[in-house]
matplotlib code that plots the C-alpha trace (Angstrom):
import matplotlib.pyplot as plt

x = [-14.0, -12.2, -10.6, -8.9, -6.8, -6.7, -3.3, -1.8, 0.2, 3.2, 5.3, 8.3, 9.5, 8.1, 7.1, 3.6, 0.4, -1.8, -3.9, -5.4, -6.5, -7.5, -5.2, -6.2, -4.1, -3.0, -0.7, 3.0, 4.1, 4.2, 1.8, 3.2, 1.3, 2.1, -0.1, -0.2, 0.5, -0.9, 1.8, 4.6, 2.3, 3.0, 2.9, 4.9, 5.4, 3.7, 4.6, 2.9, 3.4, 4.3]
y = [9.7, 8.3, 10.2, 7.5, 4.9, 1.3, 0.6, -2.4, -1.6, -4.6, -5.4, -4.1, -6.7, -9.6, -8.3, -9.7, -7.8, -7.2, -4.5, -3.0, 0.9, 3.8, 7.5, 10.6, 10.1, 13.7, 12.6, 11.8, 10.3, 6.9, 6.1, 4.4, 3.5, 1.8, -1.6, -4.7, -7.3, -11.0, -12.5, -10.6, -10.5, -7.0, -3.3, -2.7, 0.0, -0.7, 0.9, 1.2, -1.1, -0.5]
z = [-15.7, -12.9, -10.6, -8.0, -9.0, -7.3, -5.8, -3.9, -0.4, -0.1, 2.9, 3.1, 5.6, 4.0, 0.6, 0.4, -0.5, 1.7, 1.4, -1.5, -1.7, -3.8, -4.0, -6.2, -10.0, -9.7, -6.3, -7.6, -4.9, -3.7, -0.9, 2.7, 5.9, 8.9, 9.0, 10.6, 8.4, 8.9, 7.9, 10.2, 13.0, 13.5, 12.5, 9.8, 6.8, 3.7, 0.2, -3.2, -5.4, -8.8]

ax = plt.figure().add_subplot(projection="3d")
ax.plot(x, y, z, "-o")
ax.set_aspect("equal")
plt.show()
């Protein structure tokens, strides 16, 4: 039984998906980090994806 679920962090600046990560199922909440992204060429919030 799995207990983590695989989850995709996008951009919010340039929407693209960068970053792909696992979070507990029992959390709710939508994950967001600060990361760099490649494609901005800085640091910048990333958000679950749906």
């Amino acid at each position: 039984m799995h207990m983590r679920q695989k989850i995709i962090l996008i951009c919010t600046q340039c929407l693209s998906r960068n970053y792909t990560t696992y979070k507990n199922k029992d959390k709710k909440e939508r994950l967001e980090v600060r990361k760099h992204c490649k494609r901005c060429g800085k640091h910048t919030l990333h958000k679950e994806s749906k």
